[in-house]
N, C-alpha and C positions, 0 to 999 in steps of 0.2 A: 504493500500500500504506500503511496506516494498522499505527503504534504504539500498545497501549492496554498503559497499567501499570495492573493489577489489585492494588491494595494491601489487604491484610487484615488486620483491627484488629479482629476478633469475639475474640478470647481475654478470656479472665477477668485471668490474667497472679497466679496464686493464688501461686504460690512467693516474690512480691513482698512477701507480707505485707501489702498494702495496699486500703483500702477501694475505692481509685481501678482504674479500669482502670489499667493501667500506661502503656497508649500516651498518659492524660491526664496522666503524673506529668511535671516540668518539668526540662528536663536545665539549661537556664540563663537563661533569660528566654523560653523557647519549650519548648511542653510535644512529647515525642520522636513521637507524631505530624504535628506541623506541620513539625518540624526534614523526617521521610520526605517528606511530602509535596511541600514546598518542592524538594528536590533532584530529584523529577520536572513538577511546577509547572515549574519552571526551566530546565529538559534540551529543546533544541531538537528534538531528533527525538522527544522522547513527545509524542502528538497529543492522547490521550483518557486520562481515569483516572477507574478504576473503584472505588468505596471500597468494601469488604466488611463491615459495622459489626455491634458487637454491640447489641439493638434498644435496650438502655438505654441506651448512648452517642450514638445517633443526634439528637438533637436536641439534645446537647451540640456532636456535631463539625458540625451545619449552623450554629453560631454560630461556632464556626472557621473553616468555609471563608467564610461573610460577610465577618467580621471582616478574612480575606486577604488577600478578594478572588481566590480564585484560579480561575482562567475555565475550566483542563480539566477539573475535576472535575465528570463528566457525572451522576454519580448516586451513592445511599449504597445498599447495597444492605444486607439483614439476612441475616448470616452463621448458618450452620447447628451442628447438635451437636458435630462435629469439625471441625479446620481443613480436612480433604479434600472435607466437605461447605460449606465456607463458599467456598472457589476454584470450586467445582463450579457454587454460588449467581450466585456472581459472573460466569462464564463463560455460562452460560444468560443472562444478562441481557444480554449483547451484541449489538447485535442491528447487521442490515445489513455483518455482516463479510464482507469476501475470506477464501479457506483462505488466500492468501498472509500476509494482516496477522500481526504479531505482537504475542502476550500475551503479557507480562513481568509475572510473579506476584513479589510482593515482602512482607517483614514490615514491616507495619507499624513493628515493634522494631526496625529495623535503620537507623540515621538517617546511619550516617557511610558511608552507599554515594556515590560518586561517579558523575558521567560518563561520565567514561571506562570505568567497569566497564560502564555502562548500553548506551551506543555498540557493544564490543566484544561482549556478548549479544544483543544484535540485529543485530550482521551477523552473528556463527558461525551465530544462529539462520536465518535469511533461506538462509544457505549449508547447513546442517545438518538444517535444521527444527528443536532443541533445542539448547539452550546451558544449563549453570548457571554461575553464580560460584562460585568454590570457595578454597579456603585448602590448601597443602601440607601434610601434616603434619609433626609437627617434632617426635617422641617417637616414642620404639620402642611398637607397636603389637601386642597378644599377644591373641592368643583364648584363653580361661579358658572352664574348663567343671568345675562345683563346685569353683571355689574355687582347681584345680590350672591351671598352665599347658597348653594343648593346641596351639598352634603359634605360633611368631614371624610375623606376617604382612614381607612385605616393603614396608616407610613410602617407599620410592620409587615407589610403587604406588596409597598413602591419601590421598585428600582426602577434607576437610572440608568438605560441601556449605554452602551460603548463598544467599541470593537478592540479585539477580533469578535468577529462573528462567525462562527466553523459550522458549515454544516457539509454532510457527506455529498459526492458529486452529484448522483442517481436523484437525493432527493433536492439537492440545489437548483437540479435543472430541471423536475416538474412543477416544483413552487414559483419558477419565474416563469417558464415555460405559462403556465398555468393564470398566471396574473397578468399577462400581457393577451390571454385569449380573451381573459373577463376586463381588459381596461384597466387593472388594478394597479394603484400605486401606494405600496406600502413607504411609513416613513423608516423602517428599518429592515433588515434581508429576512433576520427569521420571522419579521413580520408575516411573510410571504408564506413559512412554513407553518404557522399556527394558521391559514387560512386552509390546509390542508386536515387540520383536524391530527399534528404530530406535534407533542412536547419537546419544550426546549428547555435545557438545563440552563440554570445559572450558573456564571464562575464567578466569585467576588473579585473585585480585581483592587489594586492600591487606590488610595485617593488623585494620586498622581496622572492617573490613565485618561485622563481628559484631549477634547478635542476644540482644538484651536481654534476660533470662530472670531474674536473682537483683540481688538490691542489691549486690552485688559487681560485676557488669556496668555495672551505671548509674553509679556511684561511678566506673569504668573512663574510659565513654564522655562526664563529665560532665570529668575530666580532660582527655583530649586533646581533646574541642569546646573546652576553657578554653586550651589551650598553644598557646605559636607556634612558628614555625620561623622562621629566620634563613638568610640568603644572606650572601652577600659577592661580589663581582664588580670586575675591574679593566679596564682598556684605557687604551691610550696611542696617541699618532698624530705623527708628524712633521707641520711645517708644509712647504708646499705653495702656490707664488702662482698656480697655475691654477685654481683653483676657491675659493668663498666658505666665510665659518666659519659654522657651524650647531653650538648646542650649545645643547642638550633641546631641541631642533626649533626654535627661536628663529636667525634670520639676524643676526649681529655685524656691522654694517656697517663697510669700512674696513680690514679684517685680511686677512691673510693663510689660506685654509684647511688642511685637515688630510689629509694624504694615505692612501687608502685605495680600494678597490675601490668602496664605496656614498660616501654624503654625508660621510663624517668622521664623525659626529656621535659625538664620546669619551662624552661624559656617557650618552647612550644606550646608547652600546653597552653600559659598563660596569653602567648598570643592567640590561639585558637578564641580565647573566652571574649578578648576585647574585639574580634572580627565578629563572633556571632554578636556580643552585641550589640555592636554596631544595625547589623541588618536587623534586631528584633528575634538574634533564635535563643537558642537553650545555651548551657550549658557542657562543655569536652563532655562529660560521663555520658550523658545521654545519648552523642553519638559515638562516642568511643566505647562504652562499656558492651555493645553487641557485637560490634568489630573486634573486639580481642577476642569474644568468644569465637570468633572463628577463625583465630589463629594470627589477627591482626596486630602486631606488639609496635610497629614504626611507628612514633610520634608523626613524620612526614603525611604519612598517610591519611593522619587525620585532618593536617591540614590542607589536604587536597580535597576534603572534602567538603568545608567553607567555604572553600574557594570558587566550586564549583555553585554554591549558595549564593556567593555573590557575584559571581557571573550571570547567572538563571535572573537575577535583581535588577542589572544591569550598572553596577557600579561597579567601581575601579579603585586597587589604592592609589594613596596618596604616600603617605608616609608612615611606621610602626618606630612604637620608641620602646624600650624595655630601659627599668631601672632595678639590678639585682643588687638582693641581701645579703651576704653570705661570707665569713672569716676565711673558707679556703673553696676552689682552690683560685689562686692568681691567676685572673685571666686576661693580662695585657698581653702574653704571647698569644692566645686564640680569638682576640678579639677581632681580627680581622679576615679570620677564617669563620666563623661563627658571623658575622656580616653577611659575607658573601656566598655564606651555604642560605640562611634567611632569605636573602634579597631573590636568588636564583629562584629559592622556592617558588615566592610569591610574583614572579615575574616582573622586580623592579628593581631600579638601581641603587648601589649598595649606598648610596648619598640620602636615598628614601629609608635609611634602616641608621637609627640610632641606638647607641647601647653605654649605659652608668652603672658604676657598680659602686659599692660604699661594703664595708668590712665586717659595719652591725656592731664598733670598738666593743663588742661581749655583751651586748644589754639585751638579747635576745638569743632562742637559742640556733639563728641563723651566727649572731652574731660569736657564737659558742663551738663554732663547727660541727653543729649536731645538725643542720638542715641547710637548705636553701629554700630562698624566697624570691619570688620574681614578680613583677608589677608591669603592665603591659598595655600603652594606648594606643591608639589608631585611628586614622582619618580617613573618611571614604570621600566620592564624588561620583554625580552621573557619569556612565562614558559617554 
């Protein structure tokens, strides 16, 4: 089964005020179509993308995707009168589909979707046949009719649709198919499929997943692309003369190790804790304590596996700092091996990885040579 994101960028984008298509205006050094593009570019399971263009922009974005470089983007297609005719454009040009594959209709406008929203729409889709992203609402919600109130809706009830919108090929293309026999113009795609009498799942998606519409939007979306997040993370480990020290994946020849269930490795773990929290997850144990059951002991490993958390997120480091505890052992000879196993890890340069260490003068029992203590922050940003 093949993944195709059908992305659509034929709007005019008029409420913008601007002479530009919108999707060409530049949110911060990359204009908010290449920013969309990039995050399915990037996403391991979309295989094909489908560009829906309006026909004047068309020979501006084939100097984009050159420039990119970016290898899924199978074709531009020229988007129709409305956006239900320009998905319609785009879906007809598919060609050689299974009904199983899934289309994943997306706005061009919408650049801060993630992975993870992406993954989670194509499996409800796969399981459902139809999935959208959607947003909870968070205001009371009244239907008006001239002017007067006519009922309170219940808002534990309302979403706010968004895309991706995933629905399987087979049934993508009798719900359009199907809507342009009867004249139908739905305001959204699975619109099209609930007129078919088939369920669509929701995927919650971040508050972030918005679709660019007024210069109060891009002002919004050009702040948080611009802001970071911050982590902080601890761990500590008693020593241990059964096993070797390992710290930021680096072997300390000579020492005594650190005792734990995996490798010891303090510095590690402690960064692990300040990257997940950063994005909002758990705690090392929780991913780490089932991985060693099955045989998983490399601290490294576990940081591959954040990292892959926050890739699916769509953020990037910036910079990790570690401040360790601890009387022995001296680590001004590994410090700069211990750098640069770090930095390789996390795929940044060793300038983004800073490291302090203090002795503990015996007031603790880091300070006593009975343990290590490590302290660990981090800074994230959109990519």
């Amino acid at each position: 089964m093949h993944n195709i994101a059908l992305i659509t960028a034929a709007g005019k984008g008029t409420r913008m005020n601007s002479k530009l298509n919108k999707i060409l205006l530049t949110l911060l050094d990359k204009t908010i179509i290449e920013e969309t593009m990039e995050v399915f570019e990037n996403c391991e399971e979309i295989d094909d993308i489908v560009l829906v263009a309006n026909k004047d922009d068309i020979d501006q974005l084939k100097k984009i995707i050159e420039k990119n470089q970016y290898k899924k983007i199978k074709k531009i297609i020229e988007g129709g009168e409305k956006r239900q005719d320009s998905v319609f454009n785009g879906l007809k040009s598919i060609e050689n589909a299974n009904d199983d594959d899934v289309i994943l209709i997306h706005n061009g406008a919408n650049p801060l979707v993630d992975e993870e929203t992406i993954s989670e729409c194509i499996v409800q889709a796969k399981e459902h046949g139809a999935a959208v992203a959607a947003l909870p609402a968070k205001d009371t919600i009244k239907e008006v009719e001239e002017g007067f109130v006519k009922q309170t809706l219940n808002r534990k009830r309302i979403w706010q649709m968004q895309t991706p919108q995933a629905i399987k090929y087979s049934l993508a293309k009798e719900a359009f198919e199907k809507a342009y026999r009867d004249n139908f113009y739905g305001t959204d795609d699975v619109g099209l499929v609930e007129r078919l009498g088939k369920k669509v799942k929701i995927v919650e998606c971040n508050d972030e997943n918005i679709k660019i519409t007024t210069k109060n939007d891009l002002e919004k979306i050009r702040i948080l692309k611009d802001s970071s997040i911050i982590g902080f993370g601890q761990d500590s480990h008693k020593f241990t003369d059964n096993k070797p020290l390992i710290l930021g994946g680096v072997i300390i020849p000579n020492e005594d190790g650190l005792e734990a269930n995996s490798d010891g490795d303090v510095i590690l773990h402690a960064l692990f804790n300040a990257l997940s929290q950063a994005i909002g997850g758990k705690s090392l144990g929780y991913y780490a304590d089932p991985m060693f059951e099955k045989g998983i002991a490399d601290s490294k490993e576990y940081i591959k596996v954040i990292i892959d958390m926050i890739n699916k997120k769509n953020y990037k480091i910036n910079n990790v700092g570690f401040m360790i505890e601890a009387k022995k052992p001296r680590l001004d000879e590994y410090e700069g091996k211990i750098t640069e196993s770090i930095a390789e890890l996390l795929g940044i340069k060793k300038e983004q990885v800073g490291i302090t260490a203090t002795s503990g003068e015996g007031l603790t029992p880091f300070g006593q040579a009975k343990a290590m203590q490590v302290f660990s922050i981090a800074s994230l940003s959109r990519r």
